[in-house]
Structure formats: structure tokens, C-alpha cells
VOGU-3710 file (C-alpha; in Angstrom, 3 decimals, decimal comma):
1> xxxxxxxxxx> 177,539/-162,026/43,784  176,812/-158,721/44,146  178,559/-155,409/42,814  177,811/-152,301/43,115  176,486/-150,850/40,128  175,922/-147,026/40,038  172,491/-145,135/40,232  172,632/-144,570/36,496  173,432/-148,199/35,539  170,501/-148,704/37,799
11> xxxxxxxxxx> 168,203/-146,424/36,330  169,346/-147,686/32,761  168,368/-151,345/33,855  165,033/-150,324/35,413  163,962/-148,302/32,155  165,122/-151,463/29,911  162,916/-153,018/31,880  160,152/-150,819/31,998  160,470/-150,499/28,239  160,105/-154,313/27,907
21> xxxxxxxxxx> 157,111/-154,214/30,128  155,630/-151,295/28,305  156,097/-152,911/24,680  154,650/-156,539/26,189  151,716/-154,551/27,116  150,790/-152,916/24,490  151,657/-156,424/21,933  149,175/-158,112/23,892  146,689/-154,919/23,779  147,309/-155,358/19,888
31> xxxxxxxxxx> 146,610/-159,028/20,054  143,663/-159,114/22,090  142,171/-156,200/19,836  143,096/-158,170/16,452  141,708/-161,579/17,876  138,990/-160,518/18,860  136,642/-157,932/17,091  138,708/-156,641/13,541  139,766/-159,154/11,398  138,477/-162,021/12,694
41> xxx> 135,893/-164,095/10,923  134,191/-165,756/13,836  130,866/-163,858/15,055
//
């Protein structure tokens, strides 16, 4: 099962990727910020 796929497939791939990683990041940056600290009523 593998095909050769050409370097700028690859490098399309690998920056989908690194996209996903980078916007997973920062959602859980976001989360951990809103959870805890702002808007949350626990103290």
C-alpha cells in the first residue's frame, strides 16, 4: 500500500497536520484558561 506521493503532496499533508496540531493546542490553551481562572465561579 504504498504510492509515491510527491514532495508537495507531502508537505501539504504535514502542514494539515501541523495546522490540526497547532489549532488542538491552542483549544485546549483556551479551555484550560476559561476553566480555570475567568469565568468560573468556583474559588
Amino acid at each position: 500500500m504504498t504510492h509515491k506521493i510527491s514532495k508537495s503532496e507531502h508537505a501539504r499533508m504535514r502542514n494539515q497536520f501541523i495546522q490540526f496540531f497547532k489549532y488542538l493546542f491552542l483549544s485546549l490553551k483556551i479551555l484550560k484558561i476559561v476553566s480555570g481562572g475567568h469565568g468560573s465561579t468556583r474559588n
